[in-house]
DRENDO-1510 file (C-alpha; in Angstrom, 1 decimal, always signed):
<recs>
REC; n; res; u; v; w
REC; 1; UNK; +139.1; +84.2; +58.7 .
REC; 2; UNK; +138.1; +87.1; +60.8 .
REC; 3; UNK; +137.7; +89.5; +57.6 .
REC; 4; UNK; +135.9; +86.8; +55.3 .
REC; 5; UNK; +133.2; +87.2; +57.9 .
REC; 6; UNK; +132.9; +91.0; +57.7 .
REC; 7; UNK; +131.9; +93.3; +54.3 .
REC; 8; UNK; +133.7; +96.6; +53.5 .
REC; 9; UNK; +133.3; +99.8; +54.6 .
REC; 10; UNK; +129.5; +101.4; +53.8 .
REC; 11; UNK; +128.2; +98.7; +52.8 .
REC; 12; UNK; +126.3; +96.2; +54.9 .
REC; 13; UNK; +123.5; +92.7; +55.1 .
REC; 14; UNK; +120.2; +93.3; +55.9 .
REC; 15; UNK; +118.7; +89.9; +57.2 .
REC; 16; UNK; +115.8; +88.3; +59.6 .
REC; 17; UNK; +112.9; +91.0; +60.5 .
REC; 18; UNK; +114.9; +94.1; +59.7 .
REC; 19; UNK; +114.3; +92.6; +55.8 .
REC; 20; UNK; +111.5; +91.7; +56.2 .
REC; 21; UNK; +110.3; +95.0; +57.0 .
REC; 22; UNK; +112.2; +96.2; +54.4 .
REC; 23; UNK; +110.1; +94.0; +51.8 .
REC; 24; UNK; +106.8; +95.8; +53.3 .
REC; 25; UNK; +107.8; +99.2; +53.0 .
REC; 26; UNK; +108.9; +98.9; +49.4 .
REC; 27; UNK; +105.8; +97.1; +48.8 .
REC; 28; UNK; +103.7; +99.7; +50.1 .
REC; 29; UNK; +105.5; +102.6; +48.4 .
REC; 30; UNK; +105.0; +99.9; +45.0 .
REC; 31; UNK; +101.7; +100.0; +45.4 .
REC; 32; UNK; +101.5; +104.0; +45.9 .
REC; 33; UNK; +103.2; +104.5; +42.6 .
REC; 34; UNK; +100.8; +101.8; +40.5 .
REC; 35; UNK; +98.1; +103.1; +41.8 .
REC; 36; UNK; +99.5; +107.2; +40.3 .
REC; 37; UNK; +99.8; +104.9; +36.8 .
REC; 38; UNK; +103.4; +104.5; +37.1 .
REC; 39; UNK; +105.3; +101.3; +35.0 .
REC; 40; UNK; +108.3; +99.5; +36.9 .
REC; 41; UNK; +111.5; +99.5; +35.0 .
REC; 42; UNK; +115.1; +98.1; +35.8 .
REC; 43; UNK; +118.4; +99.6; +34.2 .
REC; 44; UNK; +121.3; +97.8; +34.5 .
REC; 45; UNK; +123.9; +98.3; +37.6 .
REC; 46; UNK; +126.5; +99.5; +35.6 .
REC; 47; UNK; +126.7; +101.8; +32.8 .
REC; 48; UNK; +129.4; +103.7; +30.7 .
REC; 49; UNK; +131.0; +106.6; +32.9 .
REC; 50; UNK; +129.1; +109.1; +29.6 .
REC; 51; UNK; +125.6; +109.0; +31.3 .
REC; 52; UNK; +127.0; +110.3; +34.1 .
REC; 53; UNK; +129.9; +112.8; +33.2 .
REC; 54; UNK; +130.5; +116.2; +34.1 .
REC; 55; UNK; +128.0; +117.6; +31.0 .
REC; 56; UNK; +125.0; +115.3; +33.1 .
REC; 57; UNK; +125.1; +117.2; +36.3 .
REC; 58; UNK; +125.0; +114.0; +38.3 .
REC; 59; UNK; +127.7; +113.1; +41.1 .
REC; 60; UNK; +130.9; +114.1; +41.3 .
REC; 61; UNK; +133.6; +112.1; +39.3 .
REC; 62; UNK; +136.2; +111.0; +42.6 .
REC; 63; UNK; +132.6; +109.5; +44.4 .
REC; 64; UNK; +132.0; +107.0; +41.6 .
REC; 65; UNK; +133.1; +103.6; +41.5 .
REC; 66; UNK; +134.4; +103.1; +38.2 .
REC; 67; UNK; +135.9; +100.2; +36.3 .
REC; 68; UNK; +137.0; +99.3; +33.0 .
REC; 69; UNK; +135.8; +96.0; +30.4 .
REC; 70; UNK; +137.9; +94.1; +28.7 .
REC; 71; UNK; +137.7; +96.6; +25.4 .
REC; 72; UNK; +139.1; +99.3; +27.6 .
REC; 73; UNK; +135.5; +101.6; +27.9 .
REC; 74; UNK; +135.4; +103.3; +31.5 .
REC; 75; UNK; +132.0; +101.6; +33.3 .
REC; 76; UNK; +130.5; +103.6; +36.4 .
REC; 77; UNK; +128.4; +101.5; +39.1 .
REC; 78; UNK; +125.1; +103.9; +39.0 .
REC; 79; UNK; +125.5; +106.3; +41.7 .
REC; 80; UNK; +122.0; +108.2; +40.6 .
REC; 81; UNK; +119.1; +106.8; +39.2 .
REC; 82; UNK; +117.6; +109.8; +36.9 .
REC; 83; UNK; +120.3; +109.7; +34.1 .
REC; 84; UNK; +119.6; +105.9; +33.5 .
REC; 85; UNK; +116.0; +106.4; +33.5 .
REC; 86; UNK; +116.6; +109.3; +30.9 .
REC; 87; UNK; +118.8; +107.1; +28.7 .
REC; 88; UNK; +116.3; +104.3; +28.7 .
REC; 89; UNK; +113.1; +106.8; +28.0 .
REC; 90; UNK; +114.9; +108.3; +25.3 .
REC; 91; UNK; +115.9; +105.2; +23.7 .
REC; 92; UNK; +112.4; +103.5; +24.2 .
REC; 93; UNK; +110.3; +106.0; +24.0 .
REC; 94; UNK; +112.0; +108.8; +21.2 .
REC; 95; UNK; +108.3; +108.8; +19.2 .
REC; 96; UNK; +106.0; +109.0; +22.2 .
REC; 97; UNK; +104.1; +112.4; +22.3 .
REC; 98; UNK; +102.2; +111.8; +25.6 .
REC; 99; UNK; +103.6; +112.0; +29.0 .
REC; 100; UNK; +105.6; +108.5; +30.3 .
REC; 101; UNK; +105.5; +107.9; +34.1 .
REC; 102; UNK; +108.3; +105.5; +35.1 .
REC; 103; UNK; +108.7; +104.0; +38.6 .
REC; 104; UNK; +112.1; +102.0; +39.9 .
REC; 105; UNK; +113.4; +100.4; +42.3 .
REC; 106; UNK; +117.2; +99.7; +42.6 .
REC; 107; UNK; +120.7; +100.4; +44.5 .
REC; 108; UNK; +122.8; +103.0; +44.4 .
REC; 109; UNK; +126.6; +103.2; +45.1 .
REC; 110; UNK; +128.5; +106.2; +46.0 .
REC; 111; UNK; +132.1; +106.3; +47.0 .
REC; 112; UNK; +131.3; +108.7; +50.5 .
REC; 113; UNK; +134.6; +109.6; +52.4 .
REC; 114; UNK; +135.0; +107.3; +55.0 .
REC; 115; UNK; +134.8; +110.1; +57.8 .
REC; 116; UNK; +131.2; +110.6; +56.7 .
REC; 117; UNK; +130.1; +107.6; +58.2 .
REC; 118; UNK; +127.6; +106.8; +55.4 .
REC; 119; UNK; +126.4; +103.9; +53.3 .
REC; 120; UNK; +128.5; +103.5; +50.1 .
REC; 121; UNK; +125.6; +100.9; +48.7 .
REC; 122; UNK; +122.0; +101.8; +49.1 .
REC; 123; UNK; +118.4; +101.3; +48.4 .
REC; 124; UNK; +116.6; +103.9; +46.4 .
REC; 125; UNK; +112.9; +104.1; +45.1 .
REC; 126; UNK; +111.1; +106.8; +43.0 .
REC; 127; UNK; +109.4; +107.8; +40.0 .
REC; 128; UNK; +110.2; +110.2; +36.8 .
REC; 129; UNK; +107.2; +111.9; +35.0 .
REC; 130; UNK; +109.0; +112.9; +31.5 .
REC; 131; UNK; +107.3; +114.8; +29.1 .
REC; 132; UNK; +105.5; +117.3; +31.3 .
REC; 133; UNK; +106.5; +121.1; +31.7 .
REC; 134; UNK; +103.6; +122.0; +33.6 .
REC; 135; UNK; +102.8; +123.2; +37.3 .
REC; 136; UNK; +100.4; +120.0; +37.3 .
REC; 137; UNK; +103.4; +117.7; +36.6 .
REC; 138; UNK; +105.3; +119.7; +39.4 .
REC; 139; UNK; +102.7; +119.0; +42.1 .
REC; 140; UNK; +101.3; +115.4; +41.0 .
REC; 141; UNK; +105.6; +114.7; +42.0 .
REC; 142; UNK; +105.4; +116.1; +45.6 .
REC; 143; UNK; +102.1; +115.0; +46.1 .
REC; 144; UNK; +102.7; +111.0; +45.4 .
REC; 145; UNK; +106.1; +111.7; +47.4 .
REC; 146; UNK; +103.8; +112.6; +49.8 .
REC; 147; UNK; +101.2; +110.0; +49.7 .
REC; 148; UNK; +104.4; +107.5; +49.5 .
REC; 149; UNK; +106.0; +108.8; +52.3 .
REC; 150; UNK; +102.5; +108.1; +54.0 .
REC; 151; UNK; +101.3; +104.6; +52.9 .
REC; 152; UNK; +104.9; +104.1; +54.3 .
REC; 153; UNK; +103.7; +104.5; +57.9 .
REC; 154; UNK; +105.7; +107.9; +58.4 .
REC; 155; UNK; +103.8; +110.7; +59.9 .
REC; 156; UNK; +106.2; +113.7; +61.1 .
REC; 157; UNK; +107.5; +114.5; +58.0 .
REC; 158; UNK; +107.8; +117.9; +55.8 .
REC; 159; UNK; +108.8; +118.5; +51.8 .
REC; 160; UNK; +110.7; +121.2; +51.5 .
REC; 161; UNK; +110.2; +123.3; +48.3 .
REC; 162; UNK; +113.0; +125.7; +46.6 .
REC; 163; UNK; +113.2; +127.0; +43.2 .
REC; 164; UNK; +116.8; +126.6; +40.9 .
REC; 165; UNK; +115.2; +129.3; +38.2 .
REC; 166; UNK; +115.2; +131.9; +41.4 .
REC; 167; UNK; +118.8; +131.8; +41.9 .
REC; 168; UNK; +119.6; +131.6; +38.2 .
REC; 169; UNK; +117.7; +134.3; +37.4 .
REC; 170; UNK; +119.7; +136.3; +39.7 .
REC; 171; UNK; +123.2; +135.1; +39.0 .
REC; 172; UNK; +122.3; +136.3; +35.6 .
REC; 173; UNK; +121.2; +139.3; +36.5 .
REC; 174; UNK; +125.0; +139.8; +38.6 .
REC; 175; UNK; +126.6; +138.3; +35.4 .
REC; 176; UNK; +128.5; +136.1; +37.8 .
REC; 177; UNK; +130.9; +133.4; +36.2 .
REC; 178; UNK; +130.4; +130.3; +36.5 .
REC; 179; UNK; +133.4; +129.5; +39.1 .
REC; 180; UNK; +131.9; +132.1; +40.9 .
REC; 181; UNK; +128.3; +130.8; +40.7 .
REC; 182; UNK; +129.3; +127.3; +42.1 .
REC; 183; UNK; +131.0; +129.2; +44.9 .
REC; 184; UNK; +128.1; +130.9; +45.9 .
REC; 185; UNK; +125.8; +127.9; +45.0 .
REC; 186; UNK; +127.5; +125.7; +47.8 .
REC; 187; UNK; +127.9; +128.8; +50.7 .
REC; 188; UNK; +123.7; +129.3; +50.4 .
REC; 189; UNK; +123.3; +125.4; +50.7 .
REC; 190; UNK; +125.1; +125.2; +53.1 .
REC; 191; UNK; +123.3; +128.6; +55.1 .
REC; 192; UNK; +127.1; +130.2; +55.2 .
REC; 193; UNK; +125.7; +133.5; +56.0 .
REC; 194; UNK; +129.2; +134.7; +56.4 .
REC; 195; UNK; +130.6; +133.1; +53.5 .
REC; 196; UNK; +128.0; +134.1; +51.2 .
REC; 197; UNK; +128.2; +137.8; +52.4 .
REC; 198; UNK; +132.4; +138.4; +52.2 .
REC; 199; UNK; +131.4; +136.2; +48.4 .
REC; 200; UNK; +128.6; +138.6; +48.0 .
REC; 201; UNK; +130.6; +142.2; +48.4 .
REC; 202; UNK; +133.6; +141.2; +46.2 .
REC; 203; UNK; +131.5; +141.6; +43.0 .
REC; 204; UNK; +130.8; +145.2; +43.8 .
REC; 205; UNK; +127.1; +144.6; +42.4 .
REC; 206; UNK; +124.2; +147.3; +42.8 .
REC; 207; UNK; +123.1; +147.4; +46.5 .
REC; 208; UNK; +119.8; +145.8; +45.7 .
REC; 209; UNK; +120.7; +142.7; +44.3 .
REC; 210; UNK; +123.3; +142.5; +46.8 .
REC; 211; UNK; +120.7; +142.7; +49.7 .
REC; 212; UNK; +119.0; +139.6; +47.5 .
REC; 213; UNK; +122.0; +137.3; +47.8 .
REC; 214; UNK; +122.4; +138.1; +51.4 .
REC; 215; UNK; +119.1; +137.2; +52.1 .
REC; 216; UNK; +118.3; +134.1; +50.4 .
REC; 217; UNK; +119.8; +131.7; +52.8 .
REC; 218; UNK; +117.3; +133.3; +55.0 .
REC; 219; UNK; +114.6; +132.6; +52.5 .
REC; 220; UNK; +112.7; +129.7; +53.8 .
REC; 221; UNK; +109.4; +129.0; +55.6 .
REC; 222; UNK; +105.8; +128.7; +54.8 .
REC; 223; UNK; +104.0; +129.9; +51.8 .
REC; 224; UNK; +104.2; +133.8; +52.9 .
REC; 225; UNK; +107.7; +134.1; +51.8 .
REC; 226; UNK; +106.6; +133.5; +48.3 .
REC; 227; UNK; +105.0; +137.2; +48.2 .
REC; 228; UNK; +108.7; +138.7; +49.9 .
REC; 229; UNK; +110.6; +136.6; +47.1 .
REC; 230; UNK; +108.6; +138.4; +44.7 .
REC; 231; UNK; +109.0; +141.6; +45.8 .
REC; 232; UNK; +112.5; +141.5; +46.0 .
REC; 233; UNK; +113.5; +140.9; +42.6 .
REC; 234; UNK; +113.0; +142.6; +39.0 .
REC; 235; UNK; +114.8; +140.1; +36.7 .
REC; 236; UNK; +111.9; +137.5; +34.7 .
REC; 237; UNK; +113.2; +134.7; +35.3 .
REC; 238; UNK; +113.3; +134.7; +39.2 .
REC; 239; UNK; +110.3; +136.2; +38.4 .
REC; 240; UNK; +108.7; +133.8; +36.8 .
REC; 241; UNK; +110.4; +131.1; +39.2 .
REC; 242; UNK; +108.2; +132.6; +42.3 .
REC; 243; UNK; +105.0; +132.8; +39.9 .
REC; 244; UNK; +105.7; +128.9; +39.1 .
REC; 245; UNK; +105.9; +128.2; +43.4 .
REC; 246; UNK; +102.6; +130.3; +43.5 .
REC; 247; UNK; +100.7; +128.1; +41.0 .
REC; 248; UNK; +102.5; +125.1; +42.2 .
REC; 249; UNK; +101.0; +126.1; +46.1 .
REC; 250; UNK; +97.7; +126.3; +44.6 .
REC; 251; UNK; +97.7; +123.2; +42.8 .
REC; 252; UNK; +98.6; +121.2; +46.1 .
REC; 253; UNK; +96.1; +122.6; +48.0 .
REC; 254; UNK; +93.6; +121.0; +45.8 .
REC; 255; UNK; +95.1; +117.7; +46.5 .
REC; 256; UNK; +94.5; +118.8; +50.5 .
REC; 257; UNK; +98.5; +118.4; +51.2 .
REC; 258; UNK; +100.0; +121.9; +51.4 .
REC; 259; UNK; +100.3; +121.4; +55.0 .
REC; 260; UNK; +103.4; +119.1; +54.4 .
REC; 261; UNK; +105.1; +121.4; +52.5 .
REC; 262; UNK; +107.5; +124.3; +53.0 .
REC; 263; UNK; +109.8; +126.7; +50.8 .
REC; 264; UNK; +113.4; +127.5; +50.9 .
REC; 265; UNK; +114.8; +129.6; +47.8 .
REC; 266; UNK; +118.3; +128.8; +49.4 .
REC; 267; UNK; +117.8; +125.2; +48.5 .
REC; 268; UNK; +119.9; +124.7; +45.4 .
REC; 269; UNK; +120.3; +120.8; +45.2 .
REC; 270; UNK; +123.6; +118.8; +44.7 .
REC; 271; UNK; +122.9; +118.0; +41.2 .
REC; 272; UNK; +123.5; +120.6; +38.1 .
REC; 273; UNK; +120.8; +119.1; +36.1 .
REC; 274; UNK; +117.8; +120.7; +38.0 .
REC; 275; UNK; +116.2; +123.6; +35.8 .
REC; 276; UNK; +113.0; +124.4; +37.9 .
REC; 277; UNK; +111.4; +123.3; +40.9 .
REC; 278; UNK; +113.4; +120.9; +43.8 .
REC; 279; UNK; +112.3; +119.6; +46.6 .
REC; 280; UNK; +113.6; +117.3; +49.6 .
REC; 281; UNK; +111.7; +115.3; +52.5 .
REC; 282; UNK; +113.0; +115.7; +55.8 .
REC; 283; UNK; +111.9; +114.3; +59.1 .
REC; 284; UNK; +113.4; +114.7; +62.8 .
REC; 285; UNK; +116.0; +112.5; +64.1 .
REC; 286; UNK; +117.5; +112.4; +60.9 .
REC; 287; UNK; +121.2; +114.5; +59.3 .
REC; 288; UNK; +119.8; +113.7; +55.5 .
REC; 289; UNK; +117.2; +114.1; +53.6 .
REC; 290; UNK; +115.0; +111.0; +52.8 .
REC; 291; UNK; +114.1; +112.4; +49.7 .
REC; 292; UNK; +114.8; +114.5; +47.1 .
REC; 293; UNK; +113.5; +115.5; +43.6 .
REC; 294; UNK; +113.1; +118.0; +41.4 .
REC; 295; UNK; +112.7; +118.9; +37.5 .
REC; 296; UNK; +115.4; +118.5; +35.0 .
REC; 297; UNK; +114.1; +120.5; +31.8 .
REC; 298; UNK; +117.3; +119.8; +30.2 .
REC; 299; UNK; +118.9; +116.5; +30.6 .
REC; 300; UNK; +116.4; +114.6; +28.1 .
REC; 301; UNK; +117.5; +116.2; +25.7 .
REC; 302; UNK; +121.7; +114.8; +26.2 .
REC; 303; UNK; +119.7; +111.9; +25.6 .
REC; 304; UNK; +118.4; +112.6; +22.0 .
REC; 305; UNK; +114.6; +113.4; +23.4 .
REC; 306; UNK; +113.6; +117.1; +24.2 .
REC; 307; UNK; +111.3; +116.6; +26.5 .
REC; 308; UNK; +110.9; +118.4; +29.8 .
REC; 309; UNK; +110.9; +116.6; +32.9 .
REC; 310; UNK; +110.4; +115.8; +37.0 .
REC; 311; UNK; +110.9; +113.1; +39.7 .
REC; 312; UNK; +112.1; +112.1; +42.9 .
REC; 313; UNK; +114.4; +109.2; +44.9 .
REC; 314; UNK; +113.0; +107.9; +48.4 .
REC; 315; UNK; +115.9; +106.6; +50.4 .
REC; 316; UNK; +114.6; +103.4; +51.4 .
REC; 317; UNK; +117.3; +103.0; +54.3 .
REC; 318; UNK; +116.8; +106.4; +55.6 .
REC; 319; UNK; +112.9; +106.1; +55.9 .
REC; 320; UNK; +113.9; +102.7; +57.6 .
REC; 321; UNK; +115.8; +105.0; +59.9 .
REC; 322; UNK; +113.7; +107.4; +60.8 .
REC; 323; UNK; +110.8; +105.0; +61.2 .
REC; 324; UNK; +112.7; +103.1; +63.8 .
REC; 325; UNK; +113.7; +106.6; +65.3 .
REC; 326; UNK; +109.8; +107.8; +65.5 .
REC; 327; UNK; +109.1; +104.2; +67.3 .
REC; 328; UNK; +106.5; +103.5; +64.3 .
REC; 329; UNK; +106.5; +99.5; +63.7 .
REC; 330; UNK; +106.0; +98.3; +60.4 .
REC; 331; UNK; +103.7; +94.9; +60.8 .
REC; 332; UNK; +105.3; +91.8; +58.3 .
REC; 333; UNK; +103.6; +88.7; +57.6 .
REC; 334; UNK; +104.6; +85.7; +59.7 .
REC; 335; UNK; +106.1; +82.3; +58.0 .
REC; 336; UNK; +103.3; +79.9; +58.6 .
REC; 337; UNK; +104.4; +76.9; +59.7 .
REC; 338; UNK; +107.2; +74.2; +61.1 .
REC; 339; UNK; +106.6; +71.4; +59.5 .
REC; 340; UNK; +108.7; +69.2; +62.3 .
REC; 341; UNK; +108.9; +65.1; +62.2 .
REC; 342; UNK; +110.0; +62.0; +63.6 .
REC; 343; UNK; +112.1; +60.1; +61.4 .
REC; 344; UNK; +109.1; +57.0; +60.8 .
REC; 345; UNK; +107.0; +59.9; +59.6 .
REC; 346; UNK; +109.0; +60.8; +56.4 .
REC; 347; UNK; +106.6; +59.0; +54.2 .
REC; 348; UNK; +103.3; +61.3; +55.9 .
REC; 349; UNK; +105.8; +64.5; +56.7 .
REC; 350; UNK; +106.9; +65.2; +52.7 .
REC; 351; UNK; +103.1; +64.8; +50.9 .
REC; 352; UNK; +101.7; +66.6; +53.7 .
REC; 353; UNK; +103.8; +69.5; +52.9 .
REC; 354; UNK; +103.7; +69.2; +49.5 .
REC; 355; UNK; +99.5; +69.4; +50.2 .
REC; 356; UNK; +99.8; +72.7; +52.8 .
REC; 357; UNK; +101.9; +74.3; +50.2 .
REC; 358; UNK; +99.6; +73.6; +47.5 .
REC; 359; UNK; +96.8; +75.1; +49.7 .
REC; 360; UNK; +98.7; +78.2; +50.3 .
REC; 361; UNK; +100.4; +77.8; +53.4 .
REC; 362; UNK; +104.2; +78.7; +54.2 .
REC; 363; UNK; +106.2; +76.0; +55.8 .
REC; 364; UNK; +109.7; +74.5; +56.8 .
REC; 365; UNK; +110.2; +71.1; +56.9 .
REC; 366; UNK; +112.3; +69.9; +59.6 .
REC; 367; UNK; +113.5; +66.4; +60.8 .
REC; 368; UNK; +113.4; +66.2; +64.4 .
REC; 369; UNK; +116.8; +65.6; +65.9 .
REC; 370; UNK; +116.8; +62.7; +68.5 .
REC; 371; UNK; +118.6; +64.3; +70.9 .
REC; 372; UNK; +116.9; +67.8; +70.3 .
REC; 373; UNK; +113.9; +68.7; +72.6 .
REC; 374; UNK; +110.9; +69.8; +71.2 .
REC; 375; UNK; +111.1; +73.1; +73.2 .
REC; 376; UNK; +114.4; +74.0; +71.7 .
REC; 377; UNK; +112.4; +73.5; +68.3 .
REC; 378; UNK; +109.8; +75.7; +70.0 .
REC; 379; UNK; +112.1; +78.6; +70.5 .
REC; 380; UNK; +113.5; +78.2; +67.2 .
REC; 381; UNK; +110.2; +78.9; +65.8 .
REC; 382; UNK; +109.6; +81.7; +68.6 .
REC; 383; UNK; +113.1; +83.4; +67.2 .
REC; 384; UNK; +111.9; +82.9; +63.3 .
REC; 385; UNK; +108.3; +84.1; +64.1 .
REC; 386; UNK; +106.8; +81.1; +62.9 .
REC; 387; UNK; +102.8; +80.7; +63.7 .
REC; 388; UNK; +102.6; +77.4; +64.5 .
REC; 389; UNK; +104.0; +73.9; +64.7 .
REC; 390; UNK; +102.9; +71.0; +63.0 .
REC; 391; UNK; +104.8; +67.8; +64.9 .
REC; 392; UNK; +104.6; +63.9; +63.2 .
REC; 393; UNK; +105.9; +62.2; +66.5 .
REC; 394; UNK; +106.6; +58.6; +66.2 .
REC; 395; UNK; +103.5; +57.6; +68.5 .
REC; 396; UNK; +101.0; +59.9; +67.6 .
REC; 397; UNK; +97.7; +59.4; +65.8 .
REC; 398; UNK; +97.7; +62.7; +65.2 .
REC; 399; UNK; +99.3; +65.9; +64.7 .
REC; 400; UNK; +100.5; +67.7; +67.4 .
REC; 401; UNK; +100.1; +71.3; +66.9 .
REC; 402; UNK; +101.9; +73.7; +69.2 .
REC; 403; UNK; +101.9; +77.4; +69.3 .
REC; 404; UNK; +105.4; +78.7; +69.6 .
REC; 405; UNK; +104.3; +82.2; +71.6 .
REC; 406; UNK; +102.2; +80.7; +74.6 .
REC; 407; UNK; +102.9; +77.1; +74.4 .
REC; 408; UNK; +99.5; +75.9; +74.0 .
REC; 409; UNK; +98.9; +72.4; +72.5 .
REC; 410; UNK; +96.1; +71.0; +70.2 .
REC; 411; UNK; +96.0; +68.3; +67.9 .
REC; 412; UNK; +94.5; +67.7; +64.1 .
REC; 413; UNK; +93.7; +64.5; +62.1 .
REC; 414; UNK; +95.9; +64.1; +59.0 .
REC; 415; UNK; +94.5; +65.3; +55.6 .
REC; 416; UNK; +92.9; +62.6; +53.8 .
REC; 417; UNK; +94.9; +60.5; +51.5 .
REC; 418; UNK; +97.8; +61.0; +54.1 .
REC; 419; UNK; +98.4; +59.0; +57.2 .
</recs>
């Protein structure tokens, strides 16, 4: 009996105020992305394992949850949201010249080690702008993360910026392999200054580019290291991956945000599909990002639709996190009413809350138990943070209406037409 009452592992129920305030913050974030002309879609939970194979750059294989049907065809639950919106706008939208903005809100499930300690199940939110190679497209994407992350109530926050083209620009130059690459790719994520170095000096490359790959887990701060970045490299494509963050900086200042934002060339993201630009949002108190986004020039077209794109993924239980960690409380609406009566009052209690639905008003409607005291029913609606209650005692003329937070009692005639 003891296990029917508890879920699995990284996974868990959200209930009372804590969903409640969950509802708000999504709705607010909602709102945000309407208001930046983006459409709502829904894909389904579970897709074949192909939209999210090794060729898709998405998660890893061992941290899916996968299943098979009945005909035998390997199903995935989604553990990313971007390959299912690419599917969707490619099949949907394969004639469309003009940019498509798609908003989403959905869960995720990953299959984390248990040692991680982190949710295997959960919430995600974001937007994809397909159809759009342009600097513009770039910054419209950090700056409604931004305003999101805002309209959310959360106010210490920073986006950092990085640039995938950079480092592929100069593991071409190298002529690494790919094995190799991946290697390196993970020790500069993870700021393994060491690891990338002893890496580094066993591909007996020139002595400039080496001092390049030593340095870029180094490379991150404000907008100045842009001009270093430059300097240090002669290859065009990292080239033209720094000239991209420059226009991209000078877009965002226009929208009066570039003092949110950041840049780290050693940022390299966990996901093989990113071309250009990534980004994350980070805030203090927190081990993970609460965002992250980027453009994925390349995995449209797996899809059957060349068409360049960018987006991000909000976390919507790691902003939930670090707003209770900043102390920043999200206001939710109240449920209006308890509708409590004796039982002689049925015949008054039911078309009276039929009539204060009808006018808009929340309520429960509750029989009063004999035995029960109308304080317990007081603290009842205290606990459920119920506005008032509305009380059809057996002797009253009247309705007795009691507020649940200060105890103070007042009474109302009964609509017309009910008694």
């Amino acid at each position: 009996m003891k296990q029917l009452l508890h879920t699995p592992e990284g996974v868990r129920d959200i209930y009372n105020s804590e969903y409640a305030e969950k509802l708000v913050i999504e709705d607010r974030i909602r709102s945000t992305l309407k208001r930046y002309g983006y459409n709502e879609l829904q894909t389904p939970t579970f897709e074949f394992f192909d939209i999210f194979n090794k060729e898709r750059g998405s998660v890893a294989s061992k941290e899916m949850y996968k299943f098979f049907d009945r005909e035998g065809n390997t199903l995935v639950l989604r553990p990313d949201m971007t390959p299912p919106v690419a599917r969707c706008a490619a099949k949907y939208y394969t004639d469309e010249p003009f940019p498509i903005r798609l908003s989403y809100l959905a869960n995720t499930f990953i299959n984390h080690s248990s040692y991680q300690g982190r949710l295997k199940e959960s919430t995600v939110q974001g937007a994809e702008l397909i159809g759009d190679d342009s600097s513009d497209a770039d910054a419209e994407m950090i700056a409604l993360t931004i305003d999101c992350l805002l309209k959310a109530g959360l106010k210490d926050f920073q986006v950092d910026i990085g640039q995938v083209g950079f480092f592929k620009g100069l593991v071409e130059e190298a002529g690494l392999d790919e094995d190799t690459e991946e290697r390196l790719r993970a020790l500069i994520e993870e700021k393994n200054f060491f690891g990338v170095e002893e890496l580094v000096q066993e591909q007996n490359l020139d002595e400039k580019l080496t001092e390049v790959f030593l340095k870029l887990p180094e490379l991150f701060g404000s907008a100045e290291l842009i001009e270093t970045a430059k300097a240090m490299t002669v290859n065009a494509r990292s080239k033209a991956a720094v000239t991209r963050l420059e226009n991209l900086y000078r877009i965002l200042s226009y929208y009066g945000l570039s003092d949110y934002v950041s840049f780290d060339l050693g940022m390299l993201g966990k996901y093989k599909y990113y071309t250009g630009i990534i980004f994350r949002g980070v805030t203090f108190g927190m081990g993970e990002p609460i965002v992250s986004g980027g453009r994925y020039d390349g995995l449209m077209k797996q899809f059957g639709k060349d068409a360049p794109s960018v987006g991000f993924s909000i976390s919507i239980d790691g902003l939930m996190a670090a707003l209770s960690r900043q102390n920043i409380e999200i206001e939710t609406p109240k449920m209006d009413i308890l509708l409590l009566y004796d039982r002689s009052r049925q015949a008054s209690a039911i078309p009276m809350a039929s009539h204060l639905r009808n006018s808009g008003k929340n309520l429960q409607l509750i029989r009063r138990k004999e035995e029960t005291l109308l304080e317990d029913y007081t603290a009842f609606a205290r606990r459920n943070r119920l506005e008032e209650i509305y009380y059809l005692s057996d002797s009253g003329q009247d309705i007795q209406v009691v507020c649940p937070d200060t105890g103070e009692i007042r009474h109302l005639s009964y609509p017309k037409g009910i008694e």
